[in-house]
ROSE-4610 file (N, C-alpha, C; in Angstrom, 1 decimal, always signed):
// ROSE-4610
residu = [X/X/X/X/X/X/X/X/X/X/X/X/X/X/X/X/X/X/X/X/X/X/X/X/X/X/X/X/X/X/X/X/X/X/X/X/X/X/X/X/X/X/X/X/X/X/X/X/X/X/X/X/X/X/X/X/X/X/X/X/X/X/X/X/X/X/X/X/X/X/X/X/X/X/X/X/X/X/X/X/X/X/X/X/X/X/X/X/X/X/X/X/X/X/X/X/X/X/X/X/X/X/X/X/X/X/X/X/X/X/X/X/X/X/X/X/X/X/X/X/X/X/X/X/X/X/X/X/X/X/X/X/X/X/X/X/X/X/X/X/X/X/X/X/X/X/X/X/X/X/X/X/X/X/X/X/X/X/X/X/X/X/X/X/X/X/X/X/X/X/X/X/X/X/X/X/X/X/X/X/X/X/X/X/X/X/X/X/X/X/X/X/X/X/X/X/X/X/X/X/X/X/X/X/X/X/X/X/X/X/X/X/X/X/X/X/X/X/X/X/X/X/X/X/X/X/X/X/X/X/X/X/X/X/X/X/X/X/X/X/X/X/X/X/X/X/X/X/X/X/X/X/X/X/X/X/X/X/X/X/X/X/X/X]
num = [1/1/1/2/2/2/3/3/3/4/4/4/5/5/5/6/6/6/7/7/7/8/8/8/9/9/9/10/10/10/11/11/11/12/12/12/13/13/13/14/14/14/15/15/15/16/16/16/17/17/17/18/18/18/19/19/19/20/20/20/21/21/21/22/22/22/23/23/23/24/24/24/25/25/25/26/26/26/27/27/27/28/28/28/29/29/29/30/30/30/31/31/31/32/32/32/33/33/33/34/34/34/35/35/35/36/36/36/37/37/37/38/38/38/39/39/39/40/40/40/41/41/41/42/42/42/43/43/43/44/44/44/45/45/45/46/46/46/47/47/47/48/48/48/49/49/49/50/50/50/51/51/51/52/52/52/53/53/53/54/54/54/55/55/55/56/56/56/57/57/57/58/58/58/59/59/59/60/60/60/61/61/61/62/62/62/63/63/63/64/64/64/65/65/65/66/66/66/67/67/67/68/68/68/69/69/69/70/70/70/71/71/71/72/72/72/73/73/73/74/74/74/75/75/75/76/76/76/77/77/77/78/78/78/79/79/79/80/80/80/81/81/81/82/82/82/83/83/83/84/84/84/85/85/85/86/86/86/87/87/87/88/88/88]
x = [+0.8/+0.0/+0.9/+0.6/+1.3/+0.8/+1.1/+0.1/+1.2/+0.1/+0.5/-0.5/+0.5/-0.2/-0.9/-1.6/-2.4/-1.9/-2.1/-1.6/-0.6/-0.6/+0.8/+1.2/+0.2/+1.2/+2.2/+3.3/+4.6/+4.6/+4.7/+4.6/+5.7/+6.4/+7.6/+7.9/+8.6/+9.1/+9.7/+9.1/+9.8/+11.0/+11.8/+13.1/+13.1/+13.6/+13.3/+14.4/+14.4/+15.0/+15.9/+17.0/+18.0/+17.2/+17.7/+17.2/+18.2/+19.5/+20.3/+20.9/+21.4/+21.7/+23.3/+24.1/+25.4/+26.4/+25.5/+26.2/+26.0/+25.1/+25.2/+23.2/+23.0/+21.8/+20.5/+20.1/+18.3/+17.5/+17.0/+15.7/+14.3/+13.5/+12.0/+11.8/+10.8/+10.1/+8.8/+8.7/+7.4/+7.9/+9.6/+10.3/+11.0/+11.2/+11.8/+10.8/+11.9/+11.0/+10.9/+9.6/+9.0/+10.0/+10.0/+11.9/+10.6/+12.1/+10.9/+12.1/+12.7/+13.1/+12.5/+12.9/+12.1/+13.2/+12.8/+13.1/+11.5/+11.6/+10.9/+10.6/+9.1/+8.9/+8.6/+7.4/+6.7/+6.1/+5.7/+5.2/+4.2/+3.3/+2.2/+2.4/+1.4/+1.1/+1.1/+1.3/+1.3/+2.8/+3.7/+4.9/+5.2/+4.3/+5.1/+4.9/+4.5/+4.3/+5.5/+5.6/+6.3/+8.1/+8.9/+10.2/+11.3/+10.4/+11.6/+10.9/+12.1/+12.2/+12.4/+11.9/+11.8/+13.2/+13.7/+14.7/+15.5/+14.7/+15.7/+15.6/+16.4/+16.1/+15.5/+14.3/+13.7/+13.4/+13.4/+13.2/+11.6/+10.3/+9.1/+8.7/+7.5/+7.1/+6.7/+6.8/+6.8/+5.3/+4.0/+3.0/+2.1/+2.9/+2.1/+1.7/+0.8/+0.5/+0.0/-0.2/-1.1/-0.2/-0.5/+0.7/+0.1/+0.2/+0.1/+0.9/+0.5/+1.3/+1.1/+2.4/+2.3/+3.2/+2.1/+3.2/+4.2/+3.6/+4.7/+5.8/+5.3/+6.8/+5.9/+6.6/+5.4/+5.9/+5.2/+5.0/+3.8/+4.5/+3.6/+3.3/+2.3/+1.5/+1.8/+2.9/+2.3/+2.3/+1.9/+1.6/+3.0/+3.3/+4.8/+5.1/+4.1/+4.3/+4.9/+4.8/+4.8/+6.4/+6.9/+8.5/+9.2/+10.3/+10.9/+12.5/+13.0/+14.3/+14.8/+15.5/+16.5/+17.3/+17.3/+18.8/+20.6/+21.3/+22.4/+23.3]
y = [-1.2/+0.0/+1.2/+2.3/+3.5/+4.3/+5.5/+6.1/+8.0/+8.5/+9.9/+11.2/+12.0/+12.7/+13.7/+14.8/+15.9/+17.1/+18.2/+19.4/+19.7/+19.9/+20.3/+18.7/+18.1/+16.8/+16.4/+15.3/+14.8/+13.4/+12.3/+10.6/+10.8/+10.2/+10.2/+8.6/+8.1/+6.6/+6.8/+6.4/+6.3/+5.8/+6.0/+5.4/+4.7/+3.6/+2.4/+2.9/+3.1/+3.6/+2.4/+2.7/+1.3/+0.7/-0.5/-1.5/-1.5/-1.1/-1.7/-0.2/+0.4/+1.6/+1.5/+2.5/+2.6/+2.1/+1.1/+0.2/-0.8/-1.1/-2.5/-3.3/-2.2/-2.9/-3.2/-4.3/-4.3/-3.3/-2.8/-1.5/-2.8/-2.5/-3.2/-2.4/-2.6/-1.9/-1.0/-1.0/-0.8/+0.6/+0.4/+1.1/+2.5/+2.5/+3.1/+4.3/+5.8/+6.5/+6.5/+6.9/+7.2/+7.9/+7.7/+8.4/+9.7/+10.9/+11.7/+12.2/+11.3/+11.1/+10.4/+10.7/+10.0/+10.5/+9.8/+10.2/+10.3/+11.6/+11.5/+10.3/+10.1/+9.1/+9.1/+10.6/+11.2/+12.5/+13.3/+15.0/+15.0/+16.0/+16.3/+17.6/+17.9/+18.7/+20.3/+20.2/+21.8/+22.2/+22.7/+22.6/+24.2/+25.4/+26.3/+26.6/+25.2/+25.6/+24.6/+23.2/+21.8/+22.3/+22.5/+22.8/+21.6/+20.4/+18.9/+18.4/+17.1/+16.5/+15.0/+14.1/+12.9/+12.0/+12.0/+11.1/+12.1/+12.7/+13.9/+13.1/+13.6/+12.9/+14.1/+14.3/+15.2/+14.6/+16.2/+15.8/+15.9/+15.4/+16.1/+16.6/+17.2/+17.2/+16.0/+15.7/+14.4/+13.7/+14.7/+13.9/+14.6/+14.8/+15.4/+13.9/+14.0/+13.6/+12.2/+11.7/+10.1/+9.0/+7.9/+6.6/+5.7/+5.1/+4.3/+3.3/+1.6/+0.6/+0.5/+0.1/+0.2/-1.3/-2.0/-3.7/-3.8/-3.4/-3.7/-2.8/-1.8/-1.0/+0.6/+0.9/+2.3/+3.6/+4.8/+5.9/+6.7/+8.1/+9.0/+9.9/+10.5/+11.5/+12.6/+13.8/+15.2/+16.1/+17.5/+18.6/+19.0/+19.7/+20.5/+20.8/+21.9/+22.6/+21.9/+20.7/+19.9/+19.6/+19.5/+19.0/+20.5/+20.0/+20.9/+21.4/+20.2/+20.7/+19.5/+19.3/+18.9/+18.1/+16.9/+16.8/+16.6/+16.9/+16.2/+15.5]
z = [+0.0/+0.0/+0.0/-0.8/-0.6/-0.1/+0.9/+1.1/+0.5/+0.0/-0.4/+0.4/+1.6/+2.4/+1.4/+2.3/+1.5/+2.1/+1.4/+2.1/+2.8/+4.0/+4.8/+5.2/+4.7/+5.9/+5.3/+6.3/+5.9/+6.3/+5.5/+6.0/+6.6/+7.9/+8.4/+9.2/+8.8/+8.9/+10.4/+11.4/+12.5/+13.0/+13.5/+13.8/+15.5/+15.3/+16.6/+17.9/+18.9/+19.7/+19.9/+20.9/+21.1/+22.5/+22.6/+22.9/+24.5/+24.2/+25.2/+25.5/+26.8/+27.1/+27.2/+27.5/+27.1/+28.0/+29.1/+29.8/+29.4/+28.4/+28.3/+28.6/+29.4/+30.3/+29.4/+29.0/+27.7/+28.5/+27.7/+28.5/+28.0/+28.5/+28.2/+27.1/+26.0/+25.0/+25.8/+26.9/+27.9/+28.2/+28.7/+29.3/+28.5/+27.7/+26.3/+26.0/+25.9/+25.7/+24.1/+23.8/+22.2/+21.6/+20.5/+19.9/+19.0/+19.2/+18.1/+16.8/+16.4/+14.9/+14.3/+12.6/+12.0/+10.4/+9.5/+7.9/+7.0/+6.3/+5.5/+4.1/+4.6/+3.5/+2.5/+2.4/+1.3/+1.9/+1.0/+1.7/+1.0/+1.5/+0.9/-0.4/-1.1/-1.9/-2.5/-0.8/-0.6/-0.5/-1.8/-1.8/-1.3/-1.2/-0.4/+0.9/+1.3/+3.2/+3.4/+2.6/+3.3/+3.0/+3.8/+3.7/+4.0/+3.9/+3.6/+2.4/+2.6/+1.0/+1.4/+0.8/+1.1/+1.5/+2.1/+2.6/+4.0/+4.3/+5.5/+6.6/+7.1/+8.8/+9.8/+10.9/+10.9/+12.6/+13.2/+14.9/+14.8/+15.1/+15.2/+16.8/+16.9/+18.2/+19.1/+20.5/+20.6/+20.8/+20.7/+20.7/+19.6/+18.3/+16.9/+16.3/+15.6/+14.6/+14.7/+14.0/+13.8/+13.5/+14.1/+14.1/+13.2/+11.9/+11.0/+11.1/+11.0/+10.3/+8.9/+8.0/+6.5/+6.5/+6.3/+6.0/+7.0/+8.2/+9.6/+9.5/+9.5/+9.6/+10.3/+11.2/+12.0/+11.1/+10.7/+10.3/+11.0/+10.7/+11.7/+10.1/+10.5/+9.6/+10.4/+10.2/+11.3/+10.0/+10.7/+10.0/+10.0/+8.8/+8.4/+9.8/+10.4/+11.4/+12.8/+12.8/+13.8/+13.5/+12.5/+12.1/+13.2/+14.0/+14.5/+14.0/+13.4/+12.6/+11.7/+11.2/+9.9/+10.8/+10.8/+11.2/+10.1/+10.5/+9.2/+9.9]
């Protein structure tokens, strides 16, 4: 399934937080805070409000937008507005 946002929105491919902390120790998945990176998957339509491009890596707000599974894999739907920076 593909999905193509509308307007300001931006598909953004979540990125999985680590599993093990920098000693060493497994964290639970219960335990683990919600990661708020992500890489652009696809943008919406509205090309003079959206200011990324499909493959960016992007911090969002940490409780924007809508959580989707796509063939087992998580993505968030937020508004441009909700993207807080670029990462490089």
């Amino acid at each position: 399934m593909k999905v193509k946002p509308l307007s300001d929105r931006v598909l953004v491919k979540i990125q999985e937080s680590e599993s093990k902390s920098a000693g060493g120790i497994i964290i639970p998945q219960t335990a683990q805070e919600k990661t708020q990176t992500g890489v652009v998957a696809a943008v919406g339509t509205d090309a003079d409000v959206i200011k990324v491009k499909e493959g960016d890596k992007v911090m969002y707000d940490k409780y924007a937008g809508t959580q989707i599974k796509i063939e087992g894999v998580e993505y968030l739907i937020v508004k441009m507005a909700d993207i807080l920076a670029i990462l490089e």
